[in-house]
mmCIF file of the N, C-alpha and C atoms, coordinates in Angstrom:
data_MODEL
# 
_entry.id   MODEL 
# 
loop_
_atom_site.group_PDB 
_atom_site.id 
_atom_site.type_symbol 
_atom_site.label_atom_id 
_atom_site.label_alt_id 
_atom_site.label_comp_id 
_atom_site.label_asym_id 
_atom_site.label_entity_id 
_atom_site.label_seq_id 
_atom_site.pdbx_PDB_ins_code 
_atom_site.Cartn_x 
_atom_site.Cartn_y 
_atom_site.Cartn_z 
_atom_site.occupancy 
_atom_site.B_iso_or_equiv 
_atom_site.pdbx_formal_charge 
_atom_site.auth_seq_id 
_atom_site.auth_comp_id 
_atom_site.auth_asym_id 
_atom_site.auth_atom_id 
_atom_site.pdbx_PDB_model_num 
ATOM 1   N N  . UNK A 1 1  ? 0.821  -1.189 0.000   1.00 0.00 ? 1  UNK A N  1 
ATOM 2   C CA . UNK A 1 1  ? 0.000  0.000  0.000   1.00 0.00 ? 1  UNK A CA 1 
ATOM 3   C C  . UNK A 1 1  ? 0.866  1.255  0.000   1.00 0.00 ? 1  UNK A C  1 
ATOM 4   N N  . UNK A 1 2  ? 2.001  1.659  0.337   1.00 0.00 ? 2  UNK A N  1 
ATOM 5   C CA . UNK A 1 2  ? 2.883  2.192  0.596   1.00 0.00 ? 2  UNK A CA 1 
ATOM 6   C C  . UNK A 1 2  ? 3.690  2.733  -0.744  1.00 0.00 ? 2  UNK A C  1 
ATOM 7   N N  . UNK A 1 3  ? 4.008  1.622  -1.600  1.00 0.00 ? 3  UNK A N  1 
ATOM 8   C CA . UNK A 1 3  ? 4.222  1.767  -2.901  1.00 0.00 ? 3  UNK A CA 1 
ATOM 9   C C  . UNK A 1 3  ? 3.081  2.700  -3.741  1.00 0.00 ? 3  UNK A C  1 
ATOM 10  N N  . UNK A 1 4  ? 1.561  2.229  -3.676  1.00 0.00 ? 4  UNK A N  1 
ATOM 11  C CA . UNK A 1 4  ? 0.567  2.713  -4.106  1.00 0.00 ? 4  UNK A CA 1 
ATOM 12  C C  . UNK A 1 4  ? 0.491  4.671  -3.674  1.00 0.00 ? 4  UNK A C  1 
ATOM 13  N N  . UNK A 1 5  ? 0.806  4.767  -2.526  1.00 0.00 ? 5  UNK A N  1 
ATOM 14  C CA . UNK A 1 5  ? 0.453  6.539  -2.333  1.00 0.00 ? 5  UNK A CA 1 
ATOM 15  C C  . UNK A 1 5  ? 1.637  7.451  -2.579  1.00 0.00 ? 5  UNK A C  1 
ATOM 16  N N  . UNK A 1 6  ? 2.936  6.397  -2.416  1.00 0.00 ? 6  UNK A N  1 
ATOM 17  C CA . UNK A 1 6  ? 3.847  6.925  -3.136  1.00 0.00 ? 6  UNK A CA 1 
ATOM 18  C C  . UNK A 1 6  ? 3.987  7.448  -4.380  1.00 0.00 ? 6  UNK A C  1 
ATOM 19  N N  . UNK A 1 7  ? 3.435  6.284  -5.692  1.00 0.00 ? 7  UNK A N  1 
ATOM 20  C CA . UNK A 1 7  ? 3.304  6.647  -7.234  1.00 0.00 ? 7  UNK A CA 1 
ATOM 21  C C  . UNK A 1 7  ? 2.039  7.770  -7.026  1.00 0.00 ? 7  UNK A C  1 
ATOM 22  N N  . UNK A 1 8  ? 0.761  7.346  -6.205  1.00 0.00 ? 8  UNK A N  1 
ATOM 23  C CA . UNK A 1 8  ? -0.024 8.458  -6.070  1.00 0.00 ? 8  UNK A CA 1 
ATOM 24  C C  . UNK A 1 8  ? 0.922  10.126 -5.910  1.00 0.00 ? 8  UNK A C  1 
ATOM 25  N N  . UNK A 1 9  ? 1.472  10.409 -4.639  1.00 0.00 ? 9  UNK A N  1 
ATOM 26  C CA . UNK A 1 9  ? 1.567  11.260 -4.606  1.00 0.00 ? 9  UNK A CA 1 
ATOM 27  C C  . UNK A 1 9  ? 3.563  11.713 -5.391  1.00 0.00 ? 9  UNK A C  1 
ATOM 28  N N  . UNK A 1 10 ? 3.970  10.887 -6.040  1.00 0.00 ? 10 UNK A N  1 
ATOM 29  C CA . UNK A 1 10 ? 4.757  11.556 -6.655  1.00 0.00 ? 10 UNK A CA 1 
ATOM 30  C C  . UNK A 1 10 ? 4.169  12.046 -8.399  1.00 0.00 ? 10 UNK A C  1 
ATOM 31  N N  . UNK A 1 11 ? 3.186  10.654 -8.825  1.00 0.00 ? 11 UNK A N  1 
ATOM 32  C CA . UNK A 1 11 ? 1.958  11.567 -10.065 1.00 0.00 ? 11 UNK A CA 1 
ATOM 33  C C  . UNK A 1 11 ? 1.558  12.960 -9.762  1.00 0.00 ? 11 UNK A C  1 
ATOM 34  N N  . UNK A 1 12 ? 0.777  13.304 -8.353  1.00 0.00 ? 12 UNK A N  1 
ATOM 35  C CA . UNK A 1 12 ? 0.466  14.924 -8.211  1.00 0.00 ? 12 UNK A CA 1 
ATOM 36  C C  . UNK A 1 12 ? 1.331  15.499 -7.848  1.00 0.00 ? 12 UNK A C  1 
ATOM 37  N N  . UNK A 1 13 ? 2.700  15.272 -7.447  1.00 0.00 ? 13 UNK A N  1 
ATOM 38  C CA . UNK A 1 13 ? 3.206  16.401 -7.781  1.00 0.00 ? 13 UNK A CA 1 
ATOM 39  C C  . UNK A 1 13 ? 3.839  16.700 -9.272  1.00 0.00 ? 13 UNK A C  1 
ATOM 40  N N  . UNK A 1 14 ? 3.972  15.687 -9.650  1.00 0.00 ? 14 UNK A N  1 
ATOM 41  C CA . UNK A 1 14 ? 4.453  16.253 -11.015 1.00 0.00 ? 14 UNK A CA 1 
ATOM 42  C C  . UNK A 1 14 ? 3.035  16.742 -11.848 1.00 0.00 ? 14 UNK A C  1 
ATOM 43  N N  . UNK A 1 15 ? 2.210  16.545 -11.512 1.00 0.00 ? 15 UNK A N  1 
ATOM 44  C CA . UNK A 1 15 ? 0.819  17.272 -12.371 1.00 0.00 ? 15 UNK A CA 1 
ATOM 45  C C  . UNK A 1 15 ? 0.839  18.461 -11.953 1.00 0.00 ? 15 UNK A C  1 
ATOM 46  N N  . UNK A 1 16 ? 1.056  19.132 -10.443 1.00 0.00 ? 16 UNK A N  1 
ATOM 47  C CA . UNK A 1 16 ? 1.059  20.158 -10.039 1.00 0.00 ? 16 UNK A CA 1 
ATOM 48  C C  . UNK A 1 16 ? 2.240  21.268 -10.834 1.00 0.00 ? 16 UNK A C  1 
ATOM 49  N N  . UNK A 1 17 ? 3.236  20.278 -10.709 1.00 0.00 ? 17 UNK A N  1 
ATOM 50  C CA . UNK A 1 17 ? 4.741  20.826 -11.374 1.00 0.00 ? 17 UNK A CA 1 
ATOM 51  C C  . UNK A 1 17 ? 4.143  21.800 -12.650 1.00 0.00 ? 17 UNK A C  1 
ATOM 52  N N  . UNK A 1 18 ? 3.531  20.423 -13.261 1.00 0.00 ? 18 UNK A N  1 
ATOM 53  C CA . UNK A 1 18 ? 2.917  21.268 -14.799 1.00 0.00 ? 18 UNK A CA 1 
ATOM 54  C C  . UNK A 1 18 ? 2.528  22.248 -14.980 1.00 0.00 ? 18 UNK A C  1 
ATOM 55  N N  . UNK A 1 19 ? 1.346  21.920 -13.831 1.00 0.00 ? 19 UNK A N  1 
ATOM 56  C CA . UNK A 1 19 ? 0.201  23.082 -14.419 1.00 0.00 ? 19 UNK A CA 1 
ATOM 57  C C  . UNK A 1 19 ? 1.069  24.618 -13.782 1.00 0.00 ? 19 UNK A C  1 
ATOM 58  N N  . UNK A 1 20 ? 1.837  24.315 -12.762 1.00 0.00 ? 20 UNK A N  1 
ATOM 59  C CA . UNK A 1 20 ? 2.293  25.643 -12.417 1.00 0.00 ? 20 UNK A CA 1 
ATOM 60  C C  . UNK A 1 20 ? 3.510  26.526 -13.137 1.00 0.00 ? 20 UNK A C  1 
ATOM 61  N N  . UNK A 1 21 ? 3.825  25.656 -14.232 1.00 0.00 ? 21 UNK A N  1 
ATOM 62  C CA . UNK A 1 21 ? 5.158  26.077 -15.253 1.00 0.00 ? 21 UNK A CA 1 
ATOM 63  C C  . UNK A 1 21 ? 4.596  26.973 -16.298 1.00 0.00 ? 21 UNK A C  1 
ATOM 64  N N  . UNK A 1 22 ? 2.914  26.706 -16.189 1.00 0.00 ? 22 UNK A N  1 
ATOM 65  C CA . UNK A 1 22 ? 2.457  27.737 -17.735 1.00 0.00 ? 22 UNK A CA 1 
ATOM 66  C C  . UNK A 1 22 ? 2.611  28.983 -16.872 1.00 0.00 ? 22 UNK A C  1 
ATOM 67  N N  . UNK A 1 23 ? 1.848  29.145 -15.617 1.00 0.00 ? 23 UNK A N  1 
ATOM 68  C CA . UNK A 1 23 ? 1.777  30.653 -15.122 1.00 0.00 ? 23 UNK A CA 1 
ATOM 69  C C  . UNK A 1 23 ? 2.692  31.437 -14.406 1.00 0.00 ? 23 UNK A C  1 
ATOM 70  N N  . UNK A 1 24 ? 4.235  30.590 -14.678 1.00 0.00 ? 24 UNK A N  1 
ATOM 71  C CA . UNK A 1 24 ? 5.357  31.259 -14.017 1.00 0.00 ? 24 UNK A CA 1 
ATOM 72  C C  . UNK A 1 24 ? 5.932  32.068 -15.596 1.00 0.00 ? 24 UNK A C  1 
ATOM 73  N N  . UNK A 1 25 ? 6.610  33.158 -15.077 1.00 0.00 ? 25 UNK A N  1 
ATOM 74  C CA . UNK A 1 25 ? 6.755  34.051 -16.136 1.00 0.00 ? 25 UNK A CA 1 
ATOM 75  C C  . UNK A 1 25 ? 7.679  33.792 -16.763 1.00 0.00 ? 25 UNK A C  1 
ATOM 76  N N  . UNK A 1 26 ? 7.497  34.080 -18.114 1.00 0.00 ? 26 UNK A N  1 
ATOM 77  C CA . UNK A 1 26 ? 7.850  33.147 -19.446 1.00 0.00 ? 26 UNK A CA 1 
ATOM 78  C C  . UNK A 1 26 ? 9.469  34.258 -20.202 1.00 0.00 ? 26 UNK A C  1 
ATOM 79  N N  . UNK A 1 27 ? 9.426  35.112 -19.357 1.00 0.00 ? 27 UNK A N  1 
ATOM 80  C CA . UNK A 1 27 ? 10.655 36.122 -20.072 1.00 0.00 ? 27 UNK A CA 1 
ATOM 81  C C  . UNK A 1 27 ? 10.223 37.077 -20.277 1.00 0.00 ? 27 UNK A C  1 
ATOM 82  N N  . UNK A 1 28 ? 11.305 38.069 -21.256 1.00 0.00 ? 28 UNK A N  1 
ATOM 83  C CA . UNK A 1 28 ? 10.899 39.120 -21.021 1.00 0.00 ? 28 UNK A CA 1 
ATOM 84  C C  . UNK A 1 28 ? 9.920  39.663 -22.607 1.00 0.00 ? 28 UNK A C  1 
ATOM 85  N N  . UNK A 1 29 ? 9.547  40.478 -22.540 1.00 0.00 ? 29 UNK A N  1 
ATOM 86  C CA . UNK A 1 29 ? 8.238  40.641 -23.576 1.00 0.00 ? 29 UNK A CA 1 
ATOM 87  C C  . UNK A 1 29 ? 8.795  41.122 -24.530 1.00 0.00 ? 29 UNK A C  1 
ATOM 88  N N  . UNK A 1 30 ? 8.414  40.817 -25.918 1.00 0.00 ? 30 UNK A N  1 
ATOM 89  C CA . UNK A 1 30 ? 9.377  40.786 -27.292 1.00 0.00 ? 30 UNK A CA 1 
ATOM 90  C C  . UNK A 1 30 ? 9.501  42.645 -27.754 1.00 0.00 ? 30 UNK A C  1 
ATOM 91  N N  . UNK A 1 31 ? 8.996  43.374 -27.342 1.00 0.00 ? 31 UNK A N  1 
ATOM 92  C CA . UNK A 1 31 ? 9.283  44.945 -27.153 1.00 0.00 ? 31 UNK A CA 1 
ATOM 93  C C  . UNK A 1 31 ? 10.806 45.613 -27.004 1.00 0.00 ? 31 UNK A C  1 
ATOM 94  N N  . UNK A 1 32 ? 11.552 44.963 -26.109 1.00 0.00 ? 32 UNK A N  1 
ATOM 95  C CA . UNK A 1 32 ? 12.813 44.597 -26.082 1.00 0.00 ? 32 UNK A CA 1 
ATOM 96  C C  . UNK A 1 32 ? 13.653 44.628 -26.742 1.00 0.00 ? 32 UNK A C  1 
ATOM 97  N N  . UNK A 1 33 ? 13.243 42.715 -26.945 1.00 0.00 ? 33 UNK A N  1 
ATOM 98  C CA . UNK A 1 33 ? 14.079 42.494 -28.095 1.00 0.00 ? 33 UNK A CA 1 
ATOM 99  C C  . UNK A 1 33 ? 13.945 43.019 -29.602 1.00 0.00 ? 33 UNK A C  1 
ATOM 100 N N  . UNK A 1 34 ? 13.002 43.064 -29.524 1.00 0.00 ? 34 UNK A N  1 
ATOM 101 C CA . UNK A 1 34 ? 12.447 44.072 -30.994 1.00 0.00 ? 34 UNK A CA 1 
ATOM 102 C C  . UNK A 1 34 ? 13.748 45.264 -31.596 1.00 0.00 ? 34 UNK A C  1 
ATOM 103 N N  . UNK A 1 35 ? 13.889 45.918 -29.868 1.00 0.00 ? 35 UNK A N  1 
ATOM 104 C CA . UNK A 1 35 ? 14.341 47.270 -30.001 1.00 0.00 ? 35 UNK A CA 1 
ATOM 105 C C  . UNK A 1 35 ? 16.318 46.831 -30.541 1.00 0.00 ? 35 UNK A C  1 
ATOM 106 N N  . UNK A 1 36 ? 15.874 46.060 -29.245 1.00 0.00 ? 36 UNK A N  1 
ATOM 107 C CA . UNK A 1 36 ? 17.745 45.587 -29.548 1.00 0.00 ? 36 UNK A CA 1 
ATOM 108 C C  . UNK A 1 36 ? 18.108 45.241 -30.979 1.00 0.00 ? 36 UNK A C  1 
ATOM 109 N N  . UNK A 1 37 ? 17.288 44.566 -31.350 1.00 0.00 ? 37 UNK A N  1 
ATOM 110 C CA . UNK A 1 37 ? 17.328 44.270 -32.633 1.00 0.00 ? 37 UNK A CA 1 
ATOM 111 C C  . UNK A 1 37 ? 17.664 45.244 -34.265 1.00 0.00 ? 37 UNK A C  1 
ATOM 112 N N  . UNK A 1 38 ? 16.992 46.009 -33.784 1.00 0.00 ? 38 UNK A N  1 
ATOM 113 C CA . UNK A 1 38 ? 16.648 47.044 -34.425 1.00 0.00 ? 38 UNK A CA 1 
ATOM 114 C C  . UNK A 1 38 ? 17.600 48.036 -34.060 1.00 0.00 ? 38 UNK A C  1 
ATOM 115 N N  . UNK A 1 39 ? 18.566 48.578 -33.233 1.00 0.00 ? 39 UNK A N  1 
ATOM 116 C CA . UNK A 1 39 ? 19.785 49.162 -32.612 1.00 0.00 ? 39 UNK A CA 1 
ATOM 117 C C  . UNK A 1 39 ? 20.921 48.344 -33.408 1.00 0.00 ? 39 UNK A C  1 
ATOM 118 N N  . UNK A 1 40 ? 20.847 47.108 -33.426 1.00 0.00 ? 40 UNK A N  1 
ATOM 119 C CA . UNK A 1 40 ? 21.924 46.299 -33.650 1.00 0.00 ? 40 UNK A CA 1 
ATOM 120 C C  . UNK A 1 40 ? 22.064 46.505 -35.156 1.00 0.00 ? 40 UNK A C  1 
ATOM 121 N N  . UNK A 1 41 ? 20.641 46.477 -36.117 1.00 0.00 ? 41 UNK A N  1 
ATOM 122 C CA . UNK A 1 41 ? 20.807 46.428 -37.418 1.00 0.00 ? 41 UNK A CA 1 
ATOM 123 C C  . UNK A 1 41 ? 21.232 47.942 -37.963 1.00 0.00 ? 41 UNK A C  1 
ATOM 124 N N  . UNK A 1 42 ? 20.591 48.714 -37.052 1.00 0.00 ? 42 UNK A N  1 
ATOM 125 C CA . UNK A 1 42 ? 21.004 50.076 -37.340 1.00 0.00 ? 42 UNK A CA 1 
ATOM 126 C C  . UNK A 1 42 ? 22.990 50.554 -37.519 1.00 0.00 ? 42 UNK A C  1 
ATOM 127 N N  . UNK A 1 43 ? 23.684 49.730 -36.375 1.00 0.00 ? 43 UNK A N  1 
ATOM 128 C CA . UNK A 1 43 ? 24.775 49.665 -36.404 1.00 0.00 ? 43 UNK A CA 1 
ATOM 129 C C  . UNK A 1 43 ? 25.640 48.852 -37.331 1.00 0.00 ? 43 UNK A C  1 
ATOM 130 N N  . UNK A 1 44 ? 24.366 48.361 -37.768 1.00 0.00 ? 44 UNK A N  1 
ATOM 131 C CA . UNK A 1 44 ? 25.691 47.155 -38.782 1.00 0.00 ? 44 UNK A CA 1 
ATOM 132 C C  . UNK A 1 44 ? 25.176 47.903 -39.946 1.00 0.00 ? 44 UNK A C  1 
ATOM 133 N N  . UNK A 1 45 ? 24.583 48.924 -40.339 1.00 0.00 ? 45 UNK A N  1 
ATOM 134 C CA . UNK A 1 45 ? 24.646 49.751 -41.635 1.00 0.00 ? 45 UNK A CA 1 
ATOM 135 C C  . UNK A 1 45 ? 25.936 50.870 -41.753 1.00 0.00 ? 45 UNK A C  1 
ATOM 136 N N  . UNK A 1 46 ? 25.743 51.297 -40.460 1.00 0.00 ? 46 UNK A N  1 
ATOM 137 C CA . UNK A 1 46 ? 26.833 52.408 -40.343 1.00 0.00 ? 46 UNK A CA 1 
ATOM 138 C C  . UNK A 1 46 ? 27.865 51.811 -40.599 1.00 0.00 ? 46 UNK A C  1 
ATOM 139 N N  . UNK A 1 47 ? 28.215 51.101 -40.004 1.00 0.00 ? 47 UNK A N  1 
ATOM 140 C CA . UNK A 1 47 ? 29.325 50.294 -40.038 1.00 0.00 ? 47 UNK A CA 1 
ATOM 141 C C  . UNK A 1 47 ? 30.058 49.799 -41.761 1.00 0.00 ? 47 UNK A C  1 
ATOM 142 N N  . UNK A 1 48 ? 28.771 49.077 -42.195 1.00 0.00 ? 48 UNK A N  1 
ATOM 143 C CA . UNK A 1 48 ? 28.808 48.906 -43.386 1.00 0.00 ? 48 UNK A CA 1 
ATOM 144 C C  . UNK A 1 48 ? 29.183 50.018 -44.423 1.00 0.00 ? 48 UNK A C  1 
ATOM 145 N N  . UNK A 1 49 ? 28.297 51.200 -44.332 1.00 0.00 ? 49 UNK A N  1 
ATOM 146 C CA . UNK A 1 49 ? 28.289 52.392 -45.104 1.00 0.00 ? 49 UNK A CA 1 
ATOM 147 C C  . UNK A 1 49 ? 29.934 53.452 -44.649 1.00 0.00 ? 49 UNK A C  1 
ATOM 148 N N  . UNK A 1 50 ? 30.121 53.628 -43.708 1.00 0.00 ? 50 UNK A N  1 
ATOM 149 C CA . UNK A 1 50 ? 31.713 53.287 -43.223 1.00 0.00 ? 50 UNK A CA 1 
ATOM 150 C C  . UNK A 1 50 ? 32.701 52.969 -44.001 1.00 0.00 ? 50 UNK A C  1 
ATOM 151 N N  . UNK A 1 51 ? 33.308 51.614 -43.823 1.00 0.00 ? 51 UNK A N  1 
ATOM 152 C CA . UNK A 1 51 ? 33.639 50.452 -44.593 1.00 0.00 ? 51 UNK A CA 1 
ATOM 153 C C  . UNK A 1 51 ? 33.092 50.837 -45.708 1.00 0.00 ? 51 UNK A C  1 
ATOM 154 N N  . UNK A 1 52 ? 32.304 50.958 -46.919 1.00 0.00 ? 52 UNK A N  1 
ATOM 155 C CA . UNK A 1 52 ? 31.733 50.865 -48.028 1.00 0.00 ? 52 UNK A CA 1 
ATOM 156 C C  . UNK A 1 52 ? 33.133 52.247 -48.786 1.00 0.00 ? 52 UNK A C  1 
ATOM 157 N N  . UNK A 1 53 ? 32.597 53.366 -47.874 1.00 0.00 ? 53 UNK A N  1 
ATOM 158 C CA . UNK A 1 53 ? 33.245 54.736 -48.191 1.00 0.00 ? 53 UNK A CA 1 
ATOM 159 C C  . UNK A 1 53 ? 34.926 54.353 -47.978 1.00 0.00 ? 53 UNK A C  1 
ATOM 160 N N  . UNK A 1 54 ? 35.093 53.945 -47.172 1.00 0.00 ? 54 UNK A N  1 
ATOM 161 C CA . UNK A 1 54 ? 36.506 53.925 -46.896 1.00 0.00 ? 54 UNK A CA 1 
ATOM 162 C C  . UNK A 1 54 ? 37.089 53.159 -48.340 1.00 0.00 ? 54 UNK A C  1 
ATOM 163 N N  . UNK A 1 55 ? 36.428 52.088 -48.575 1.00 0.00 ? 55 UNK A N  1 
ATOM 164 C CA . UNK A 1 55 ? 36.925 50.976 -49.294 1.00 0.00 ? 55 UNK A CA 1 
ATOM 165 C C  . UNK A 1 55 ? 36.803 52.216 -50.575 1.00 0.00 ? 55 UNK A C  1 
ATOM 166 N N  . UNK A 1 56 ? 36.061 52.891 -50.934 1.00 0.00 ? 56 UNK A N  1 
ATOM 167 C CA . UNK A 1 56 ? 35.757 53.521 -52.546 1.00 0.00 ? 56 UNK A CA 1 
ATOM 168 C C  . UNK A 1 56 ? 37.163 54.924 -52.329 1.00 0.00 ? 56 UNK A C  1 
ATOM 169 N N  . UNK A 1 57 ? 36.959 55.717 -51.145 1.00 0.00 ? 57 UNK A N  1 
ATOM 170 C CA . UNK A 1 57 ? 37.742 56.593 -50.878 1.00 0.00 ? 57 UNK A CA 1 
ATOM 171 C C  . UNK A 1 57 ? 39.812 55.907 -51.355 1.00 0.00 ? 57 UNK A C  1 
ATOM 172 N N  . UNK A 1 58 ? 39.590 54.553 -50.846 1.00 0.00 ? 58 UNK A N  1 
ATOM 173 C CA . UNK A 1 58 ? 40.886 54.131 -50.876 1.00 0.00 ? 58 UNK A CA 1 
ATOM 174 C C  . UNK A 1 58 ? 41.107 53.713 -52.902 1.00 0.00 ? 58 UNK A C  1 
ATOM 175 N N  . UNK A 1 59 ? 40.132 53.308 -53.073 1.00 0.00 ? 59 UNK A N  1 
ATOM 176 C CA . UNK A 1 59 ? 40.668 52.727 -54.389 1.00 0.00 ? 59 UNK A CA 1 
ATOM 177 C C  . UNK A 1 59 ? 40.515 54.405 -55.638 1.00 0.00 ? 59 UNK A C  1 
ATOM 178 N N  . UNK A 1 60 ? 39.542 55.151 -55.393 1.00 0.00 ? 60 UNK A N  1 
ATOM 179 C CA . UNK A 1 60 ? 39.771 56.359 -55.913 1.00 0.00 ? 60 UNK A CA 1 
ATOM 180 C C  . UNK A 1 60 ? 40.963 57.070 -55.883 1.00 0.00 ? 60 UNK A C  1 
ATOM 181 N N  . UNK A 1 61 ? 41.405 56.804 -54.779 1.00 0.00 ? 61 UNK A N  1 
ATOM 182 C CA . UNK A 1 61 ? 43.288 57.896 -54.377 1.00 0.00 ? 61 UNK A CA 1 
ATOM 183 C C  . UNK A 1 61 ? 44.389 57.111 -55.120 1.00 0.00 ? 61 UNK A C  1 
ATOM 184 N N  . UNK A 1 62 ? 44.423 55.557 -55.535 1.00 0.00 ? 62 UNK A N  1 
ATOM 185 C CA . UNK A 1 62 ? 45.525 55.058 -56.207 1.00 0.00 ? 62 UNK A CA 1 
ATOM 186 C C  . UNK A 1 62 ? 44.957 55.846 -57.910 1.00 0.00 ? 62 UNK A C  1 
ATOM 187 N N  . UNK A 1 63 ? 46.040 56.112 -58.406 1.00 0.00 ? 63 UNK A N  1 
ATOM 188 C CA . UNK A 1 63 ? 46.482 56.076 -60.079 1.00 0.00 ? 63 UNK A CA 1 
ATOM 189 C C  . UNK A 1 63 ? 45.881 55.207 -60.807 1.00 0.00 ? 63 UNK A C  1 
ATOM 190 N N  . UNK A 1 64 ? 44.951 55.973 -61.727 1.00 0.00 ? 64 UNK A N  1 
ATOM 191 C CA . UNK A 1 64 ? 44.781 54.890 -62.932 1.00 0.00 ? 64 UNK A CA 1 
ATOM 192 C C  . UNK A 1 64 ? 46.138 54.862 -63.492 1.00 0.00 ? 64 UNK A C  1 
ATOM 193 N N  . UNK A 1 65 ? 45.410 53.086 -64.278 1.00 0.00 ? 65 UNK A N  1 
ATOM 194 C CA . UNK A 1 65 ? 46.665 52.754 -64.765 1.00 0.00 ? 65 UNK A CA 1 
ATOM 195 C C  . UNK A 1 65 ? 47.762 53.332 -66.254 1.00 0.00 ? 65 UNK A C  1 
ATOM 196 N N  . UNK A 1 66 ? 46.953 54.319 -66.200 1.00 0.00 ? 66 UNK A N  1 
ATOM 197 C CA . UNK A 1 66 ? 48.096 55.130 -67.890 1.00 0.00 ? 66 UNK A CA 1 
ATOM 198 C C  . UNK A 1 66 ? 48.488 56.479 -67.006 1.00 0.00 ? 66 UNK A C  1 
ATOM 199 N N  . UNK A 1 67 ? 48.214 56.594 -65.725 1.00 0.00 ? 67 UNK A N  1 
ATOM 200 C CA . UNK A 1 67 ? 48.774 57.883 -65.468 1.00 0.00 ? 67 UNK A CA 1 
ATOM 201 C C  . UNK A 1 67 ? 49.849 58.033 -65.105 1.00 0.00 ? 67 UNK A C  1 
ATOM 202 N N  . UNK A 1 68 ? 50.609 56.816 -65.116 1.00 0.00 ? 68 UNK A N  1 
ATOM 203 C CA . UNK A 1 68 ? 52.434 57.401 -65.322 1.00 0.00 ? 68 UNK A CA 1 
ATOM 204 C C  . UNK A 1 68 ? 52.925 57.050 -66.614 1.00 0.00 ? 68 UNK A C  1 
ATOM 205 N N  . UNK A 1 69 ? 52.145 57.011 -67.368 1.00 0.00 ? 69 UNK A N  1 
ATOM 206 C CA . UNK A 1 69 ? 53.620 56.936 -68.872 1.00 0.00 ? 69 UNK A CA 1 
ATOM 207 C C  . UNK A 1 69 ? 53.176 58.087 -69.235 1.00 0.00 ? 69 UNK A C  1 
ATOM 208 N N  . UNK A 1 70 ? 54.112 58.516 -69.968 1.00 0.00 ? 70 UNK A N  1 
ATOM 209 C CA . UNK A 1 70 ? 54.383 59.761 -70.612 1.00 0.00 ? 70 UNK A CA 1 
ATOM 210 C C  . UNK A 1 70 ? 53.473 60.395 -71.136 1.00 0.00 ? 70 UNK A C  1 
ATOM 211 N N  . UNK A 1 71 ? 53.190 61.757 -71.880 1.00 0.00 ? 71 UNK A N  1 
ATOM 212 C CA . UNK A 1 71 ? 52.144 61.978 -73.044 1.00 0.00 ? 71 UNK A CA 1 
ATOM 213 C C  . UNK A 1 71 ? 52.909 61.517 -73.987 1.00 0.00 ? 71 UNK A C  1 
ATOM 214 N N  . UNK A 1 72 ? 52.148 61.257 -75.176 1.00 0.00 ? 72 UNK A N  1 
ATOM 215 C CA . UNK A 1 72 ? 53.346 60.469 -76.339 1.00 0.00 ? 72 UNK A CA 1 
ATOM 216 C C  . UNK A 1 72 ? 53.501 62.508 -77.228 1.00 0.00 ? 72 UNK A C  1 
ATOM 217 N N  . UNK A 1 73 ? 52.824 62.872 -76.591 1.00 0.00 ? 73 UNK A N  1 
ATOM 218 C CA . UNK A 1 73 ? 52.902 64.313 -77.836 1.00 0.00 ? 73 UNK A CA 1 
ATOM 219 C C  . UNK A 1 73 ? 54.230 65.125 -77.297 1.00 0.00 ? 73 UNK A C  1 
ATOM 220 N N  . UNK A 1 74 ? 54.799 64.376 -76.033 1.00 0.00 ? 74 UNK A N  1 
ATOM 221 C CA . UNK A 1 74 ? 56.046 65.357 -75.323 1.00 0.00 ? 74 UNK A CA 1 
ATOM 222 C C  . UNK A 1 74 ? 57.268 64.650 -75.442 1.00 0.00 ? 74 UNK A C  1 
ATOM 223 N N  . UNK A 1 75 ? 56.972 63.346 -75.906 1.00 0.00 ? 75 UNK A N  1 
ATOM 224 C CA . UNK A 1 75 ? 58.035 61.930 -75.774 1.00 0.00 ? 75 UNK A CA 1 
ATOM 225 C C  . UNK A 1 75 ? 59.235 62.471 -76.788 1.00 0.00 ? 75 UNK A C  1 
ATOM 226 N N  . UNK A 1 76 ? 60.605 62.451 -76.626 1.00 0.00 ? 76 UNK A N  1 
ATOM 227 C CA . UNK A 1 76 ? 61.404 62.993 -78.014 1.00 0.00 ? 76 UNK A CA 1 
ATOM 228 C C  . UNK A 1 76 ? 60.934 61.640 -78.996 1.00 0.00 ? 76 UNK A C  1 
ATOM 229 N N  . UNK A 1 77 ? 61.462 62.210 -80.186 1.00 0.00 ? 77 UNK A N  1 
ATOM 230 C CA . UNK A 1 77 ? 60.849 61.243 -81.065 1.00 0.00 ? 77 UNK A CA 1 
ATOM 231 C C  . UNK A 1 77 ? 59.967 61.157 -81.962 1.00 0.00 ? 77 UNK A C  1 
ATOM 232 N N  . UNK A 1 78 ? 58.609 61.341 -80.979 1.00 0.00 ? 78 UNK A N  1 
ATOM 233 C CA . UNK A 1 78 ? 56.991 61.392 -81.213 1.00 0.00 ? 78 UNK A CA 1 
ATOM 234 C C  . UNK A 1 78 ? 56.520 61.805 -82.252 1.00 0.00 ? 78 UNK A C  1 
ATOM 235 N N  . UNK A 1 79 ? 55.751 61.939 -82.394 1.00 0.00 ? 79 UNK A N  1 
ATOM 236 C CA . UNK A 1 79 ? 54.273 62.233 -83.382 1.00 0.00 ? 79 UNK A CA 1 
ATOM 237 C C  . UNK A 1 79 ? 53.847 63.297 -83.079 1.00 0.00 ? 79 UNK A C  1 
# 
């Protein structure tokens, strides 16, 4: 009999367990994370647009490639 109120009462508590896990609070409310989210993507544009400029700023400042040979109209020789 002993065995019997045992499985009895270790069944209610784990039924109790249950039912009391829906109405314990579940985190924090997606408003939040929304925002963080939305902070975070905001920063990875700047960042990007940043980086984007730097990268165009850097390849604009090197020399195209005919701007060190000569004019041919100054070359001795020439045409």
């Amino acid at each position: 009999m002993a065995i019997l109120t045992y499985l009895y009462l270790t069944v209610a508590d784990r039924i109790s367990e249950i039912r009391n896990d829906r109405e314990q609070d579940r985190g924090d409310s997606p408003v939040p994370t929304a925002v963080i989210i939305v902070g975070l993507a905001l920063v990875a544009i700047a960042v990007l647009t940043w980086a984007s400029d730097l990268a165009f700023d850097f390849m604009n400042s090197n020399p195209s490639p005919g701007d060190d040979l000569p004019d041919p109209g100054n070359v001795p020789g020439g045409n």
